[in-house]
C-alpha positions as a Markdown table, in Angstrom:
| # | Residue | x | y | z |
|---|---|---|---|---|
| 1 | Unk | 0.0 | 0.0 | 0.0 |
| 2 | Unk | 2.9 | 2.7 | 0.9 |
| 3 | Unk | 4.5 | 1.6 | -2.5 |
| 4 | Unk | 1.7 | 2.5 | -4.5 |
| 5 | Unk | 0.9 | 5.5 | -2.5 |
| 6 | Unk | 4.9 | 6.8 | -3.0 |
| 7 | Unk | 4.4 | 5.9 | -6.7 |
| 8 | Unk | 1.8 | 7.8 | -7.4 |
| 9 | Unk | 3.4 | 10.9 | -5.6 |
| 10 | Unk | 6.5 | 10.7 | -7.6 |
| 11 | Unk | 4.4 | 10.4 | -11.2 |
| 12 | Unk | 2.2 | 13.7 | -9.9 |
| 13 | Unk | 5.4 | 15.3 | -9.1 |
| 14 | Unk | 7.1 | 14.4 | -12.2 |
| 15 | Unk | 3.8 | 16.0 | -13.6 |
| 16 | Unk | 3.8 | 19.4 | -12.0 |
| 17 | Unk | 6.9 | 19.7 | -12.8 |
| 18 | Unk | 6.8 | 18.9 | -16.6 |
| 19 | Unk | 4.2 | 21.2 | -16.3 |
| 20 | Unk | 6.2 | 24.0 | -14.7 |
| 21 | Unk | 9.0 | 23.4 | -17.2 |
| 22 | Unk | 6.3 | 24.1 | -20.1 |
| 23 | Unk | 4.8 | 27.5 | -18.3 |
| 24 | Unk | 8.0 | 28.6 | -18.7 |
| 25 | Unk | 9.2 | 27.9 | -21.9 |
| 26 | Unk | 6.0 | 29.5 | -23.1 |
| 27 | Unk | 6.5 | 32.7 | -20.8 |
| 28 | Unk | 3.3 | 31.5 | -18.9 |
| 29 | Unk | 4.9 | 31.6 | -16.4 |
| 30 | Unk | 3.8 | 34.0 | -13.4 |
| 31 | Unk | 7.0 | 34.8 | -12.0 |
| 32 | Unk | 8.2 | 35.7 | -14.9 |
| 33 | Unk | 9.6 | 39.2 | -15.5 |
| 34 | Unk | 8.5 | 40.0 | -19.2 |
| 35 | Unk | 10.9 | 42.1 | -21.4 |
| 36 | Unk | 10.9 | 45.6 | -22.0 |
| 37 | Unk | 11.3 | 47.1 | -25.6 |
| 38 | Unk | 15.2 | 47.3 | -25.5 |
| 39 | Unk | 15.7 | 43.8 | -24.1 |
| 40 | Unk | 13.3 | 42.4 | -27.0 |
| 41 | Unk | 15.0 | 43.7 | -29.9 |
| 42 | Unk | 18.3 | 43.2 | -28.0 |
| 43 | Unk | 17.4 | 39.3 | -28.1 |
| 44 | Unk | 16.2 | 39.4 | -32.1 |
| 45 | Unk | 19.1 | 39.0 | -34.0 |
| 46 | Unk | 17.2 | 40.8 | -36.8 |
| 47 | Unk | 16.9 | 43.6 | -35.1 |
| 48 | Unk | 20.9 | 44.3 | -34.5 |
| 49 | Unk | 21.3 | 47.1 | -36.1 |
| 50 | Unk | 18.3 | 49.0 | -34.3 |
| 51 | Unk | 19.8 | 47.9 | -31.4 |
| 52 | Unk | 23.2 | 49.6 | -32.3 |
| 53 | Unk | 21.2 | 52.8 | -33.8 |
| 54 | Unk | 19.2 | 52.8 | -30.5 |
| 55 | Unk | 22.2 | 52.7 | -28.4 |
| 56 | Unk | 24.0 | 55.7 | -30.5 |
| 57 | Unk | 20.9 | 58.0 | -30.6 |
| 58 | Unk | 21.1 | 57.1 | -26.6 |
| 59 | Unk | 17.1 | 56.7 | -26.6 |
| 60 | Unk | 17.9 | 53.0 | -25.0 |
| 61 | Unk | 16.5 | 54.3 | -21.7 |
| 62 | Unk | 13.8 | 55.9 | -23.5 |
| 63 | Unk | 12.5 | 52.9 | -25.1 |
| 64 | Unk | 12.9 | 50.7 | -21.7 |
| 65 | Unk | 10.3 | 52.3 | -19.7 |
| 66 | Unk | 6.7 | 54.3 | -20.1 |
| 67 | Unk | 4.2 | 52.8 | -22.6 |
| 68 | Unk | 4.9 | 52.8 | -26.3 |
| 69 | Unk | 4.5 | 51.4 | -29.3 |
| 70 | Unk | 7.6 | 51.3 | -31.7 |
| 71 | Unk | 7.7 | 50.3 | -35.4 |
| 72 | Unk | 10.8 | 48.0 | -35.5 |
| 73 | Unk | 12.8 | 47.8 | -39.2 |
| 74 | Unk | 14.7 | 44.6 | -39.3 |
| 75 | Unk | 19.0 | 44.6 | -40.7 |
| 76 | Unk | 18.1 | 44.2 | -43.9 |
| 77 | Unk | 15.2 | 47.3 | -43.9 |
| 78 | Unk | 18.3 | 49.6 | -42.4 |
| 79 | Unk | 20.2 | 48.2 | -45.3 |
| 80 | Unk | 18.0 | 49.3 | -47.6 |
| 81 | Unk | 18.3 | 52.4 | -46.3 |
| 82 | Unk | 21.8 | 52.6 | -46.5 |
| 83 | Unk | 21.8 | 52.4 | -50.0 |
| 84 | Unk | 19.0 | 54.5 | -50.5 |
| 85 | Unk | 21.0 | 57.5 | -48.8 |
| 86 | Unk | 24.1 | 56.4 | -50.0 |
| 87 | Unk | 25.7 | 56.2 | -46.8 |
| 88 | Unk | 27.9 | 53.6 | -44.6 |
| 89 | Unk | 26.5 | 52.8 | -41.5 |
| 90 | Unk | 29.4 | 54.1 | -39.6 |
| 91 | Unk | 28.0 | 57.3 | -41.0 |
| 92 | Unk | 24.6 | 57.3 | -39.9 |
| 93 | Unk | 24.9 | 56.3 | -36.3 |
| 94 | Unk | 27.8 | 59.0 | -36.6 |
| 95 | Unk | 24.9 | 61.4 | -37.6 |
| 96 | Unk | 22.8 | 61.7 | -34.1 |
| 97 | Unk | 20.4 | 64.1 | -34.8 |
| 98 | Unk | 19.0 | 62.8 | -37.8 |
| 99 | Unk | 19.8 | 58.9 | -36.3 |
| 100 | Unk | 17.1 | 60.6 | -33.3 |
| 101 | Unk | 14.7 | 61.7 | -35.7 |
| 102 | Unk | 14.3 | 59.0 | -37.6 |
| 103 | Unk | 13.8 | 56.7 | -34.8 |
| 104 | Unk | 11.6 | 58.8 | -32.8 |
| 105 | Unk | 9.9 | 58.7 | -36.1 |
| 106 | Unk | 9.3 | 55.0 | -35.1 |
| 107 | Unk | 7.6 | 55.8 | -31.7 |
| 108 | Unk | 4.5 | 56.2 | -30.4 |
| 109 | Unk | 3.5 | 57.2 | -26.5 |
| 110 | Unk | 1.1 | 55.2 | -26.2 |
| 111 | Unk | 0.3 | 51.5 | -26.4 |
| 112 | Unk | -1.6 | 50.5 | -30.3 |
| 113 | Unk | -2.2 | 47.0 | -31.2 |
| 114 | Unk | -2.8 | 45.8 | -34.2 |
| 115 | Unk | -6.4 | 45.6 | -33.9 |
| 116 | Unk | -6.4 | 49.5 | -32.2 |
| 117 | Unk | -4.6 | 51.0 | -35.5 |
| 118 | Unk | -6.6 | 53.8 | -37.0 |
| 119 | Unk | -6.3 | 53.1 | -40.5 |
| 120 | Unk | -5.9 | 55.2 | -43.3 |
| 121 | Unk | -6.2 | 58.5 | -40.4 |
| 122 | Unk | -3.2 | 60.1 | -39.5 |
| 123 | Unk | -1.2 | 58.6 | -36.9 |
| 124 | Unk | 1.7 | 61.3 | -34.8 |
| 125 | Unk | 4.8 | 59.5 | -33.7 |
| 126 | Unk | 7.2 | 61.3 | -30.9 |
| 127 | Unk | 9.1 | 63.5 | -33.4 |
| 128 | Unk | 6.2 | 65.1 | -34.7 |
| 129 | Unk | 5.0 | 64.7 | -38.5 |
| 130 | Unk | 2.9 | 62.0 | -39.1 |
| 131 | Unk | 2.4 | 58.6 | -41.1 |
| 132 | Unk | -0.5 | 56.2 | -42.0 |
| 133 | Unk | -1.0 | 52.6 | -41.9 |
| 134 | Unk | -3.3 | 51.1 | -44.5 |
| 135 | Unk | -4.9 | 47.5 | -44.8 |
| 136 | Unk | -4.2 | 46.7 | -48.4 |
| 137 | Unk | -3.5 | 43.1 | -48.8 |
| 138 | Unk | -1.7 | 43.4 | -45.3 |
| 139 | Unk | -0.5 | 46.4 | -43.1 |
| 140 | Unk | 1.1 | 49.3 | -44.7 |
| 141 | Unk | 3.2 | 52.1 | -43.9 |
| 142 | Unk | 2.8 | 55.3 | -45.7 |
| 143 | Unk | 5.6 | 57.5 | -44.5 |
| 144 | Unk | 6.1 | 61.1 | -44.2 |
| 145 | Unk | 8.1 | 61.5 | -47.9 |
| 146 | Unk | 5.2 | 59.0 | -49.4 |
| 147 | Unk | 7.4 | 56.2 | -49.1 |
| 148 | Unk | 5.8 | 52.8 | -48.2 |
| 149 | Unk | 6.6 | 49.9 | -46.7 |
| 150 | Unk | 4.9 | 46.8 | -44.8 |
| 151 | Unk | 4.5 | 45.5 | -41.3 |
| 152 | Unk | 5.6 | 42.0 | -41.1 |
| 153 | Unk | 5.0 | 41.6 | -37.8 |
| 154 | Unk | 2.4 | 42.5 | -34.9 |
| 155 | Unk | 2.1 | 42.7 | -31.3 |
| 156 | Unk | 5.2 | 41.2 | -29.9 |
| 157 | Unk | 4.2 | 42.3 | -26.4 |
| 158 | Unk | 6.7 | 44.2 | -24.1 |
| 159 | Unk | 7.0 | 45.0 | -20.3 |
| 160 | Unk | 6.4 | 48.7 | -21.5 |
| 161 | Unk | 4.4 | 48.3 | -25.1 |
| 162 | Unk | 4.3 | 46.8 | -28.1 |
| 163 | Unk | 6.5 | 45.9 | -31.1 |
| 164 | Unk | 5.8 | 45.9 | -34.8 |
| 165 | Unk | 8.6 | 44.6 | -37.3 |
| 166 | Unk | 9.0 | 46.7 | -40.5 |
| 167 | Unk | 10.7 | 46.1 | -43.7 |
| 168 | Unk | 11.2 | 49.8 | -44.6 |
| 169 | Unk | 12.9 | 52.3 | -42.2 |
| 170 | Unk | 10.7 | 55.1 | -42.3 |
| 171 | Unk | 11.7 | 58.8 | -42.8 |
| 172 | Unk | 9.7 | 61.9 | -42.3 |
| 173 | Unk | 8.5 | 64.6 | -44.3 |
| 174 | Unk | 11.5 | 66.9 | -46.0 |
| 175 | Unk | 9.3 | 69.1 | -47.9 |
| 176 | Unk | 7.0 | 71.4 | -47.4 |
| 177 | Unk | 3.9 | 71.8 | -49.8 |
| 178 | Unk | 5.0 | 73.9 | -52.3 |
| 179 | Unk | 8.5 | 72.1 | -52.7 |
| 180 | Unk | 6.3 | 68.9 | -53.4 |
| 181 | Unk | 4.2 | 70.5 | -55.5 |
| 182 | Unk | 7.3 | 71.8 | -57.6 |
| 183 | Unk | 8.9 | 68.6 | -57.4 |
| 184 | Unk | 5.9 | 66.9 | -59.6 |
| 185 | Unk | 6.0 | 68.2 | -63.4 |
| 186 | Unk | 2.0 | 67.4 | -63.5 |
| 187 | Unk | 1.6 | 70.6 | -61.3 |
| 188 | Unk | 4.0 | 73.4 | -62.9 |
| 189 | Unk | 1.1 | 75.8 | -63.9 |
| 190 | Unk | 0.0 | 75.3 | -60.2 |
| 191 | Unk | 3.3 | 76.2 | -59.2 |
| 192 | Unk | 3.2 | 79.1 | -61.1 |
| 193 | Unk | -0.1 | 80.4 | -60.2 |
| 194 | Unk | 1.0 | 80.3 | -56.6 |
| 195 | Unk | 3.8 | 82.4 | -57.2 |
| 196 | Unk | 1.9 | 84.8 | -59.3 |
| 197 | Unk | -0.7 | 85.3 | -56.4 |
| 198 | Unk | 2.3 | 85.3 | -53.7 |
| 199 | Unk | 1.0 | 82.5 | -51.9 |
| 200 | Unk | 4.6 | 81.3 | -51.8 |
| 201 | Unk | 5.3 | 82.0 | -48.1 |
| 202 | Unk | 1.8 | 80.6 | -46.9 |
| 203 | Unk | 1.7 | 77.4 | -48.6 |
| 204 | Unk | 5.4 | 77.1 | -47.2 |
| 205 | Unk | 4.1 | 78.2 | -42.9 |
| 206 | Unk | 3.5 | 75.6 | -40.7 |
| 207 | Unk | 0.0 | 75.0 | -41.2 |
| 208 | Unk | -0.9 | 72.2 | -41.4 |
| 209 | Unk | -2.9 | 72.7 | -44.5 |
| 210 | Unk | -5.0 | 70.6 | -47.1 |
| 211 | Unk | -4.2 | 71.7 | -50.6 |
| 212 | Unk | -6.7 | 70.3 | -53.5 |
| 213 | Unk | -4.5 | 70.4 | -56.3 |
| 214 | Unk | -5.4 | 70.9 | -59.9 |
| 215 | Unk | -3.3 | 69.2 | -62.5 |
| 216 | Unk | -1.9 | 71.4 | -65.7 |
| 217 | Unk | -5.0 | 69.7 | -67.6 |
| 218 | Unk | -7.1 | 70.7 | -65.1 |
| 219 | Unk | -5.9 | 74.7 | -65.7 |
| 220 | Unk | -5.8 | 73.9 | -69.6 |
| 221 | Unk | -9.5 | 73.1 | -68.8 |
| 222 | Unk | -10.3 | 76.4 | -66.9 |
| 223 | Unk | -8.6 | 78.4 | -69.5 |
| 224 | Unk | -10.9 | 77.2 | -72.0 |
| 225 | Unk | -13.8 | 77.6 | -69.9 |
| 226 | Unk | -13.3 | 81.1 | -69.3 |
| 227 | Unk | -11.9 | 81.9 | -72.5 |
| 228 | Unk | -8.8 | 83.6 | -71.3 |
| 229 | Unk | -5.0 | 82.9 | -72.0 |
| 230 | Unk | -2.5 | 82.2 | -68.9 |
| 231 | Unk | -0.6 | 84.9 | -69.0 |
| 232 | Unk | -4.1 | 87.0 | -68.3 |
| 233 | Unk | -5.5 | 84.5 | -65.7 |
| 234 | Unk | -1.9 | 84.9 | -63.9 |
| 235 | Unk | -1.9 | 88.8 | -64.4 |
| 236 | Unk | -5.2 | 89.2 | -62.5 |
| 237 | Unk | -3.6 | 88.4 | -58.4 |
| 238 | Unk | -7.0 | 89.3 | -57.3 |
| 239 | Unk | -9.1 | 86.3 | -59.0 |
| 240 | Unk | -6.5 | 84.0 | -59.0 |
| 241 | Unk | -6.0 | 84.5 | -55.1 |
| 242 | Unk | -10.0 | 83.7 | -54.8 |
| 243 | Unk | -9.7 | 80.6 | -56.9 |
| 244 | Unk | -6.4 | 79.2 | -55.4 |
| 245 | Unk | -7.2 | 80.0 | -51.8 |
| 246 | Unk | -10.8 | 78.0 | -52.3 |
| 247 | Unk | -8.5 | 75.1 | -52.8 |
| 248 | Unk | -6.9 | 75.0 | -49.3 |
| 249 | Unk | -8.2 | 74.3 | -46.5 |
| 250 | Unk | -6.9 | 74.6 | -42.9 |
| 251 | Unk | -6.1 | 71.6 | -41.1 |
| 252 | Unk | -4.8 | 68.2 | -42.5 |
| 253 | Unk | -7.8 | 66.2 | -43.9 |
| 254 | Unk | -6.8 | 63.1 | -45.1 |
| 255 | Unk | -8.7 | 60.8 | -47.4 |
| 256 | Unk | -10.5 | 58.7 | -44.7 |
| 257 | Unk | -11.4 | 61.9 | -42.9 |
| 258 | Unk | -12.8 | 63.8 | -45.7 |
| 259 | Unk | -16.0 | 64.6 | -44.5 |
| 260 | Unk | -18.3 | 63.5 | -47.1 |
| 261 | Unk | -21.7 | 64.8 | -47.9 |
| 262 | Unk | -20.9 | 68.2 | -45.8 |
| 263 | Unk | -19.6 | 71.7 | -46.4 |
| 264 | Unk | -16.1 | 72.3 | -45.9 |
| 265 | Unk | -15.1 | 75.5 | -45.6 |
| 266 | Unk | -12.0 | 77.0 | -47.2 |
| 267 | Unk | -9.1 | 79.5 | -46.6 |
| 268 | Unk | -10.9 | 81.4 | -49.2 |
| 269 | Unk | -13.9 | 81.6 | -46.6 |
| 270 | Unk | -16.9 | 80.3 | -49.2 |
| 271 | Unk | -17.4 | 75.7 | -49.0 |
| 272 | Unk | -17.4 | 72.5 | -51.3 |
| 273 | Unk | -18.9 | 69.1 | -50.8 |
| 274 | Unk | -17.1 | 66.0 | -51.7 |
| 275 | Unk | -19.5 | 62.8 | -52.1 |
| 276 | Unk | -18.5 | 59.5 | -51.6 |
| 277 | Unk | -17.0 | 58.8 | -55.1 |
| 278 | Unk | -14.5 | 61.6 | -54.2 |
| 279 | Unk | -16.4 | 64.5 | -56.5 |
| 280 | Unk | -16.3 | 67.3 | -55.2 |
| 281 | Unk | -19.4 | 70.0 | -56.3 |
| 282 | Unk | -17.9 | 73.9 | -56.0 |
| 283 | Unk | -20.0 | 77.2 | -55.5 |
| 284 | Unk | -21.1 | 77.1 | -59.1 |
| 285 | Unk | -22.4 | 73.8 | -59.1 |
| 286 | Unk | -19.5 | 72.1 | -61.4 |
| 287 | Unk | -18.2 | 68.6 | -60.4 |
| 288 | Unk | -14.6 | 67.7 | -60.3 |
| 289 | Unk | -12.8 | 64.2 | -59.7 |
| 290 | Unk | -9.9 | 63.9 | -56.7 |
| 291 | Unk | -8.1 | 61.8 | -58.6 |
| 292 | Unk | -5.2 | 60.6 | -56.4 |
| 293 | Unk | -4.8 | 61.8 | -52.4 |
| 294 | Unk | -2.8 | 62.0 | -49.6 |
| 295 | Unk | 0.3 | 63.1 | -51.2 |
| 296 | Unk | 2.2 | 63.8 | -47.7 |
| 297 | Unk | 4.2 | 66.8 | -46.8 |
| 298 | Unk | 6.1 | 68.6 | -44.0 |
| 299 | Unk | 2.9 | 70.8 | -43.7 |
| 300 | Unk | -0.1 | 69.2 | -44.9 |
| 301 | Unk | -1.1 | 66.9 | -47.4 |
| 302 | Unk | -2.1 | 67.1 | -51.0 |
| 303 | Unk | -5.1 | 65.9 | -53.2 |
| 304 | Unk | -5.3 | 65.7 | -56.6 |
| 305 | Unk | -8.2 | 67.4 | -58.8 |
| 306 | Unk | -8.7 | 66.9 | -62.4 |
| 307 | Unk | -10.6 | 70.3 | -62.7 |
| 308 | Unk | -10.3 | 74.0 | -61.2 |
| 309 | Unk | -13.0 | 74.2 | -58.8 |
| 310 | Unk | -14.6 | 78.1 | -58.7 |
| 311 | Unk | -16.6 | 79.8 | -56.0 |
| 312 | Unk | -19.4 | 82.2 | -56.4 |
């Protein structure tokens, strides 16, 4: 009888403790002190190289406490990078202001998981700016310069956040509306007109603004419309301020927060509506088509029109 009691002890002791041993090696375990941000990438080997960026920028502390969220590119994301800028690595961890920009770039105060991420809205990471996340056949990343790249990975949970793996370092905005706008060849009688109605140093302030932008086929259009040649539309500041002021609005509207259906009022002081198929009806009653949006900048962001739109 004592033999088959002690047996059976020793197989439910064996048991619990096969059973402890498992707890653990899932991180079950209670006792278990779960890693903070730093320590996680540090164990990643994929992650190295944030590690060593991290550790340069001296944000390691940063990242070890509080409750964040940090967008995590893997080696061979920073390597793209690399050659993308054209620089050795030695050289950007060298560079610690724009290795602590780009990181903070990366970082969110506050705790977002996957299933919390407001997408297509404009999401503000620590150094200011901002970036989207989309669902388009799988999370992505919509940065600052309109680059995109995709989160591989979600909700590694840390002692003080989350992590998400990327496979694109991001980088914010460099230019301002008007250099973007310049920057496109699509938008060069645009450009002009803005510089005719010396709207320059506005459209370059801090806004933020939302610029609706017509195309050069769009002023071709107007031109026709009105009967007038270009060098007399961009002679007459007065009308031309009207119509290019009641394409900007204040504020940063992206495309999922486009208020459809309602007025929107705009620096020019009179409104539009925009339906749901992105047509937008103006003062006079004419439609025109946004025909590609959220063109990111460092102050605002940029839709594309494929007509002048008028007010009253």
């Amino acid at each position: 009888m004592n033999t088959l009691l002690n047996r059976r002890t020793i197989l439910m002791t064996a048991a619990l403790g096969a059973g402890t041993t498992l707890l653990q090696a899932c991180g079950g375990g209670d006792d278990e002190p779960q890693r903070n941000i730093v320590e996680i990438a540090q164990s990643n080997p994929d992650l190295s190289i944030l590690v060593e960026a991290v550790v340069a920028a001296g944000l390691a502390q940063n990242l070890s406490s509080g409750s964040l969220t940090v967008f995590a590119p893997t080696n061979a994301a920073f390597a793209a990078l690399l050659s993308e800028l054209g620089v050795t690595k030695e050289a950007l961890l060298a560079n610690k202001p724009l290795l602590t920009a780009v990181l903070s770039y990366h970082v969110l105060s506050s705790r977002v998981a996957r299933a919390d991420v407001p997408v297509g809205k404009a999401i503000t990471p620590l150094a200011g700016g901002f970036f989207k996340i989309e669902a388009n056949g799988g999370l992505k990343v919509t940065d600052g310069r309109n680059r995109v790249s995709n989160i591989t990975a979600t909700d590694i949970q840390a002692s003080n956040g989350v992590v998400h793996l990327l496979d694109r370092v991001l980088l914010p905005a460099d230019k301002d509306i008007v250099a973007t706008a310049s920057a496109l060849p699509d938008f060069s009688i645009l450009v002009e007109a803005v510089a005719a109605a010396g709207l320059v140093p506005t459209l370059q302030g801090q806004g933020p603004f939302t610029v609706f932008a017509p195309t050069n086929a769009a002023f071709a259009a107007l031109l026709a419309e009105l009967g007038e040649t270009k060098e007399a539309l961009l002679a007459d500041t007065a009308l031309l301020t009207s119509v290019l002021t009641y394409h900007v609005v204040s504020g940063r509207v992206l495309k999922a927060e486009v208020p459809v259906g309602s007025a929107i009022t705009t620096v020019q002081g009179q409104t539009f509506t925009v339906n749901a198929s992105l047509a937008i009806t103006d003062q006079r009653g004419r439609s025109s088509n946004i025909v590609a949006t959220d063109v990111f900048t460092s102050n605002g962001v940029i839709h594309v029109v494929d007509k002048v739109i008028l007010p009253r």
